[in-house]
N, C-alpha and C positions, 0 to 999 in steps of 0.2 A: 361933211360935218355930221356928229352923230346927236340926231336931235330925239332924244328919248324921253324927257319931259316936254318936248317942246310942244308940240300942239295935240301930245296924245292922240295920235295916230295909229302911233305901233302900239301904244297899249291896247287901245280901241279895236285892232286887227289882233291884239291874242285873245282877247273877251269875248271877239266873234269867233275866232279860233277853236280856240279851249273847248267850249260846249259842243264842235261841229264833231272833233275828234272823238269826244269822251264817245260822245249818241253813235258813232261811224265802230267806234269800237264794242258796243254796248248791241247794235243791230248786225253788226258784223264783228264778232270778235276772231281774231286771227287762227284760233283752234277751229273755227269752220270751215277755215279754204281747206285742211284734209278732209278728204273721202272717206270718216271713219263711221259710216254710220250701218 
């Protein structure tokens, strides 16, 4: 069953989500894994 208002769970896991990716992209943004320095 797909419980998406139900106990806001899954909302609650993209709210932790959300900020971890932004700051992972923010301190690691994907133009740094090249070697162009």
């Amino acid at each position: 069953r797909n419980t998406r208002n139900g106990d806001g769970s899954e909302f609650f896991s993209l709210k932790l989500d959300f900020p971890v990716a932004v700051s992972e992209l923010v301190m690691f943004p994907p133009s740094a894994k090249d070697p162009q320095d």
